[in-house]
VOPA-324232 format. One record per residue (C-alpha): residue number from 1; residue in one letter; chain; x, y, z. Coordinates in Angstrom, 1 decimal. Layout:
REM residues N
  pos  code  unit       u       v       w
  NUM     a     A       X       Y       Z
...
This chain:
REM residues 180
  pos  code  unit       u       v       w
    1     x     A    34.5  -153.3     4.2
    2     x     A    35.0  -156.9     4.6
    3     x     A    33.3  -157.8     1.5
    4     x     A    35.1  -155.0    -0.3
    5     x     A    38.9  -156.5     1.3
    6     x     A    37.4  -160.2    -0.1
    7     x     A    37.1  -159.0    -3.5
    8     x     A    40.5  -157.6    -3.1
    9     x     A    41.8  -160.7    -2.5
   10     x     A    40.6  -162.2    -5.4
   11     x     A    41.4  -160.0    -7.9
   12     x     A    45.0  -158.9    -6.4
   13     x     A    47.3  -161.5    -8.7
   14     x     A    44.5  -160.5   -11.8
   15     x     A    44.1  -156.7   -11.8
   16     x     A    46.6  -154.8    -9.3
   17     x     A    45.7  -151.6   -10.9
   18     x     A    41.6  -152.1   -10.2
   19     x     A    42.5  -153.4    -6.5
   20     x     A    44.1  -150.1    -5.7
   21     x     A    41.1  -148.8    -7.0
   22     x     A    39.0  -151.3    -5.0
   23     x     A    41.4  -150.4    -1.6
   24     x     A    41.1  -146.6    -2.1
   25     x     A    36.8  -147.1    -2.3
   26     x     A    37.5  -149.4     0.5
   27     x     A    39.6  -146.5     2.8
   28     x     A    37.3  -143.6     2.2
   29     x     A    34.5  -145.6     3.3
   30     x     A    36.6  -146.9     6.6
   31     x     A    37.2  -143.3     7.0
   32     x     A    33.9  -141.9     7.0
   33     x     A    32.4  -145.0     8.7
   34     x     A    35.1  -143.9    11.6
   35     x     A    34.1  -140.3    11.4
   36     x     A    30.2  -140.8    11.8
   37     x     A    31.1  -143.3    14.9
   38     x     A    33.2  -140.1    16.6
   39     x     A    30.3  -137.9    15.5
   40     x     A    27.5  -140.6    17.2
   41     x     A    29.8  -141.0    20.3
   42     x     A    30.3  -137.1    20.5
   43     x     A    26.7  -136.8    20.6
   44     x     A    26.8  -139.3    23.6
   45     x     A    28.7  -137.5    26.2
   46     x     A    27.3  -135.6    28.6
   47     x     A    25.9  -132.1    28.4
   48     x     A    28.0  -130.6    30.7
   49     x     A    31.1  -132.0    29.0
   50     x     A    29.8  -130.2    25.8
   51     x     A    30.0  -126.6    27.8
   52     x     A    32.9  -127.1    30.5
   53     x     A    36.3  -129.0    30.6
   54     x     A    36.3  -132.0    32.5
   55     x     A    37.4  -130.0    36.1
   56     x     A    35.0  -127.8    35.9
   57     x     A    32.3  -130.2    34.7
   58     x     A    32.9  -132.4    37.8
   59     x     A    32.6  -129.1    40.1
   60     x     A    29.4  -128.2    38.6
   61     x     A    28.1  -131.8    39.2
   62     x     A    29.2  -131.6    42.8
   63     x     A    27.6  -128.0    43.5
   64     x     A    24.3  -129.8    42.0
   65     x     A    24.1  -132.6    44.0
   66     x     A    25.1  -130.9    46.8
   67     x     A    22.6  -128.5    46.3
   68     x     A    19.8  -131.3    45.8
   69     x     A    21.0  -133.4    48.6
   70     x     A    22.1  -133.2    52.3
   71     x     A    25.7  -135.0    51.0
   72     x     A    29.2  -133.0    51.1
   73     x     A    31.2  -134.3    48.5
   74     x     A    34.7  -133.3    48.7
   75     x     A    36.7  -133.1    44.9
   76     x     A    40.9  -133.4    45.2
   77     x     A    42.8  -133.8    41.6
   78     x     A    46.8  -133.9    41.9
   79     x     A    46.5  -134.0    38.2
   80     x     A    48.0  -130.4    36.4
   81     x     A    45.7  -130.8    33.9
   82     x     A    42.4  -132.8    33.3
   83     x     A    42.2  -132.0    30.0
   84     x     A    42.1  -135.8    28.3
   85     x     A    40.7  -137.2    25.3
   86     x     A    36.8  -137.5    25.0
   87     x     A    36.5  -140.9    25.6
   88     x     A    39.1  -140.8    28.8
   89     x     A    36.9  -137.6    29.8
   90     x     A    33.6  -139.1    29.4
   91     x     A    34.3  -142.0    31.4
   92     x     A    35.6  -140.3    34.2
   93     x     A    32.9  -138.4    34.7
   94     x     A    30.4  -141.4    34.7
   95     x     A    32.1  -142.8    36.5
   96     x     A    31.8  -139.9    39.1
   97     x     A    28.3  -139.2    38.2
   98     x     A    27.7  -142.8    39.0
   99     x     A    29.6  -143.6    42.3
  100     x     A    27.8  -140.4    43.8
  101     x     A    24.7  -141.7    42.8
  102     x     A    25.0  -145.2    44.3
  103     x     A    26.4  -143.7    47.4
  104     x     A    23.2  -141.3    47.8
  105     x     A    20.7  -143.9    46.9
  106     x     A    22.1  -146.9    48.0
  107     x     A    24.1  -146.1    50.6
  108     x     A    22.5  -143.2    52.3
  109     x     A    26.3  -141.4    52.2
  110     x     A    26.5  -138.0    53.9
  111     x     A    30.0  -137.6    52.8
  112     x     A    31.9  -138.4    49.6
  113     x     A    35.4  -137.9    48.9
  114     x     A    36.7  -138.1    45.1
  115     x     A    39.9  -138.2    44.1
  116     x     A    42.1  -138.2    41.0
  117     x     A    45.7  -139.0    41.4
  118     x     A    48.3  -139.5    38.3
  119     x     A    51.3  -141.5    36.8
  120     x     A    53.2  -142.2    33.7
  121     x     A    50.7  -145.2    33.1
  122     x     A    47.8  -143.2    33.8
  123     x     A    45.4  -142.1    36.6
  124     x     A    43.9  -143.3    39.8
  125     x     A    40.5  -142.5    40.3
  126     x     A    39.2  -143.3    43.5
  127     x     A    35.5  -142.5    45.1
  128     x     A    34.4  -143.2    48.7
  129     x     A    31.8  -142.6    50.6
  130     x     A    31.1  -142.9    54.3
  131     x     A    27.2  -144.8    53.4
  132     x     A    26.5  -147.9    54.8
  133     x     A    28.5  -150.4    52.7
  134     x     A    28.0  -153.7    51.9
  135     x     A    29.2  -157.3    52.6
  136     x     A    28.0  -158.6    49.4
  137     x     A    28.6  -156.1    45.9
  138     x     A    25.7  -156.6    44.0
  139     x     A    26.5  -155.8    40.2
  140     x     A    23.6  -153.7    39.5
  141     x     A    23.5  -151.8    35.9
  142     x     A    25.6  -148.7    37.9
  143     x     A    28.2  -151.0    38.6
  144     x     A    28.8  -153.1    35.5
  145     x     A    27.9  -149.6    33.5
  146     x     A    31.4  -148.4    35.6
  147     x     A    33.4  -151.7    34.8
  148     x     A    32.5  -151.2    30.7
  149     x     A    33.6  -148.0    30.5
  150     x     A    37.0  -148.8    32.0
  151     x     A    37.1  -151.8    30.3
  152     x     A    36.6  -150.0    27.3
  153     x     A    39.9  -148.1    28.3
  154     x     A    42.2  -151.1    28.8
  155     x     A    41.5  -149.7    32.8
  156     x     A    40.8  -151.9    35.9
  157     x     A    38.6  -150.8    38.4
  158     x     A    37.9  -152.8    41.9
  159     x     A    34.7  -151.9    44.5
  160     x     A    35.2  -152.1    48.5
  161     x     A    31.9  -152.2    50.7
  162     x     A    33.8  -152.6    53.9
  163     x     A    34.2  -149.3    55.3
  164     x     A    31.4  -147.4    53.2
  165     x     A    31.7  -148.0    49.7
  166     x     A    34.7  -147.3    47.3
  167     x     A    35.3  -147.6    43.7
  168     x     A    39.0  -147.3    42.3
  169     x     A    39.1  -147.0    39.2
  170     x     A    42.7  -147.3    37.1
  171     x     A    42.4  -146.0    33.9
  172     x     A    45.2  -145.7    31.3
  173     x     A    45.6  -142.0    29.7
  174     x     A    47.3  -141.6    26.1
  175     x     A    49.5  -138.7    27.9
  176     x     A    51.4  -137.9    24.5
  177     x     A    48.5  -137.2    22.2
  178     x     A    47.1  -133.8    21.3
  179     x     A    44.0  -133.4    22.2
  180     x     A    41.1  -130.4    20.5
């Protein structure tokens, strides 16, 4: 693309007729180079994402875990509807997926508490657990895994180890789009 925009540049003032020619090349690549990123991303997110909606996704991880584990995780959404786009979806259930883990194996948590509140600017997604907590927040790959993701989102997200472990996690959602 960048080569292809170069030679544009040069032959603009010379051949207009061949640069439209050049930029039309030029925008069907950028489109299909967009399209097999979406398609290589799609293939990315989780199975349970590519079966359920994101509620119901989340309740199935919770009836695992606690199934697997002696934890009681507790799920409250004062969201209508969790119905987002893929990428929004995608990281809010990692970021799930990976709090519960930590609070499990790290922090030996018998009781886990996740909710999802929401705004014009977006939601707040918190996760605590009543482990043992931690003076000093190691980043460990969960942890910076969390803080890309809602990075990635133009999010913020801040972790508490004083009274068991919290993440909050504030992640902008593109409330007027459609979504399939």
């Amino acid at each position: 693309i960048s080569a292809g925009i170069d030679a544009c540049i040069t032959m603009v003032e010379k051949s207009p007729k061949e640069t439209k020619k050049q930029l039309e090349i030029i925008a069907k690549v950028t489109r299909d180079g967009i399209n097999e990123i979406r398609r290589s991303v799609n293939k990315l997110r989780p199975d349970a994402l590519e079966r359920l909606n994101l509620k119901s996704a989340i309740h199935q991880m919770i009836m695992e875990t606690e199934s697997m584990t002696n934890t009681r995780i507790y799920f409250s959404s004062y969201v209508d509807n969790l119905n987002f786009a893929a990428d929004e979806e995608d990281a809010i259930y990692r970021i799930i997926q990976e709090s519960i883990t930590n609070a499990i194996r790290h922090g030996e948590a018998t009781q886990i508490w996740i909710n999802i509140r929401g705004g014009v600017e977006g939601i707040i997604l918190s996760v605590k657990d009543n482990g043992r907590g931690c003076d000093e927040i190691k980043q460990g790959f969960g942890l910076r895994h969390i803080k890309e993701r809602v990075r990635m989102l133009n999010g913020t997200v801040e972790f508490d180890g004083s009274d068991g472990f919290t993440v909050t996690a504030k992640i902008p959602i593109r409330w007027s789009e459609e979504y399939d």
